[in-house]
N, C-alpha and C positions, 0 to 999 in steps of 0.2 A: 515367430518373432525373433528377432535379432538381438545380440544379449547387447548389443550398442544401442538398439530400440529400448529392452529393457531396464538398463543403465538410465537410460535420461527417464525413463518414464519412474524410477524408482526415484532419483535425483530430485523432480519438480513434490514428491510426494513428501519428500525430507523438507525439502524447502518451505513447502506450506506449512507441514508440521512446526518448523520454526516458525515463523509468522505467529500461528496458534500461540505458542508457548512464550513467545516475546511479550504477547500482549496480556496473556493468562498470568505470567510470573513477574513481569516487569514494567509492573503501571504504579503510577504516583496519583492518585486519588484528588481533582481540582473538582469540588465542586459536586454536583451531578454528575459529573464527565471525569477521566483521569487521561493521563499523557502514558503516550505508550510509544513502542518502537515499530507498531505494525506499520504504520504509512512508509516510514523511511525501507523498510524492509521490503514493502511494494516495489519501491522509486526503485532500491537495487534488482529486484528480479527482475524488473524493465532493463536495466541495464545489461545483468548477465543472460537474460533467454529471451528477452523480445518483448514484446507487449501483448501478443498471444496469451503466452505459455504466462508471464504476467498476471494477464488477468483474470487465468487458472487457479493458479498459486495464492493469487490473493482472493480469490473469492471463493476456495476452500481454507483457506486458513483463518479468515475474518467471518465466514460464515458458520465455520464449527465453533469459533469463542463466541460468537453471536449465542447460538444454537443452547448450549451448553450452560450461557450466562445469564437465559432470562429475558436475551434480547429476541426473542425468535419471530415475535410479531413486527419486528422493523428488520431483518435479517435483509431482507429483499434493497433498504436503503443502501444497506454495509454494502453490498454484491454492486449496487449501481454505481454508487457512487465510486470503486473501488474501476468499475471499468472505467466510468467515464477519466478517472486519473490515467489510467493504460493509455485513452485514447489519446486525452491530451498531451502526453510522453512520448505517443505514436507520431504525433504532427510534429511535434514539436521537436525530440530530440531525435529519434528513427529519417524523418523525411527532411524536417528544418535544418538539423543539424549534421545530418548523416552518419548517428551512431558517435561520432566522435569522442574519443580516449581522454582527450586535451583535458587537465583539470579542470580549466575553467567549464567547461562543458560538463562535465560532471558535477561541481558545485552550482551552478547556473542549474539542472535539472530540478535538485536538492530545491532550490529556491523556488524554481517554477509548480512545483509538484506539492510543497509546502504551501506558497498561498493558490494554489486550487483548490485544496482540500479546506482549505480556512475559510474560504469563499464560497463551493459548496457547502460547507455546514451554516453558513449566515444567511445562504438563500432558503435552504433545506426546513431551517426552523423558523424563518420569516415567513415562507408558505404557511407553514404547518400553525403557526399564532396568528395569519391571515386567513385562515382556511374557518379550522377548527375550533380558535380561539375568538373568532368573531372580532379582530380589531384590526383597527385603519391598516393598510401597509405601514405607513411610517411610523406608529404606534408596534407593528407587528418588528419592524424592524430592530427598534431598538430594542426592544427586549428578546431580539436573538441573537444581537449581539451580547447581551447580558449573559447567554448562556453559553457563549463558545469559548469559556477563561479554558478549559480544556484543551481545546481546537490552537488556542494561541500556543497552549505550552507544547502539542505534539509537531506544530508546524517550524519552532523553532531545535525543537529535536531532529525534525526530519531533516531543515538544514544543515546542521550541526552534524548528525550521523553519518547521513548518506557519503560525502569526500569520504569519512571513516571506513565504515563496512565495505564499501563497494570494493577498492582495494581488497583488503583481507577477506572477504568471503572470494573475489575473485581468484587470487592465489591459492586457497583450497580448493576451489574449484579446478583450478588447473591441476593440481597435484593428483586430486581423486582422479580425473579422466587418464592422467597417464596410466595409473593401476590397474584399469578396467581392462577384462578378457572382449576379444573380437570374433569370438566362436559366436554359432549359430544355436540357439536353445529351442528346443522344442516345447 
């Protein structure tokens, strides 16, 4: 393995660790739910490594605070949901956009990637009070939207952050890569 192979491969390992620890140390308690900085944190690895390594990153970092928090019997939702965002960022900013730097394209992501995730969560527990809860869809509906005050407050975080971080984490990111050795490690 190439110490450039295992630079990036140590790189996405740091990354998720952040993830993990954004949402372990930096949630604000709404509800059942709290607002955290994980999603916006996804939206940027989309940005910086692709929607691949993405959907790596966030489904080890969202699945270890899952894991660890009690959530482990829905762990499997965190991971889907979490690609199915990659994907939609894959169409949408990757192919629709063509990766584009432009602010606006980056705030525009922030937005798109916020109400996905708001949207997943209103279908997610509209199923789940349709399914399990034995009530009408429209009965199931509203009371999942009752339950996403959470989902509101991280999707307007996600907006809000994403222009934020993406910038300054991509600057560190640029700085680290300069320092990295090009030797071959065995």
């Amino acid at each position: 393995m190439t110490s450039s192979k295992l630079a990036h491969r140590i790189e996405l390992s740091l990354y998720a660790s952040l993830i993990f620890i954004a949402v372990q140390l930096l949630r604000i308690p709404v509800g059942a739910q709290f607002v955290h900085l994980g999603n916006a944190l996804v939206v940027v690895a989309v940005l910086l490594y692709g929607s691949k390594e993405a959907a790596l990153v966030a489904s080890l970092g969202l699945g270890i605070f899952d894991i660890l928090n009690g959530y482990a019997p829905v762990v499997w939702i965190t991971i889907l949901e979490s690609m199915i965002i990659c994907l939609v960022l894959h169409l949408i900013y990757e192919k629709g956009m063509q990766s584009s730097q432009r602010p606006i394209a980056i705030i525009a992501v922030g937005v798109i990637a916020g109400l996905a995730k708001l949207l997943l969560n209103i279908i997610k527990y509209s199923l789940l009070h349709y399914a399990v809860g034995q009530l009408s869809f429209p009965a199931a509906f509203f009371v999942a939207l009752g339950k996403v005050g959470g989902s509101f407050g991280t999707t307007l975080v996600t907006i809000v952050a994403v222009p934020i971080l993406y910038p300054i984490l991509q600057g560190l990111r640029a700085k680290w890569r300069q320092k990295k050795p090009d030797n071959d490690i065995i």
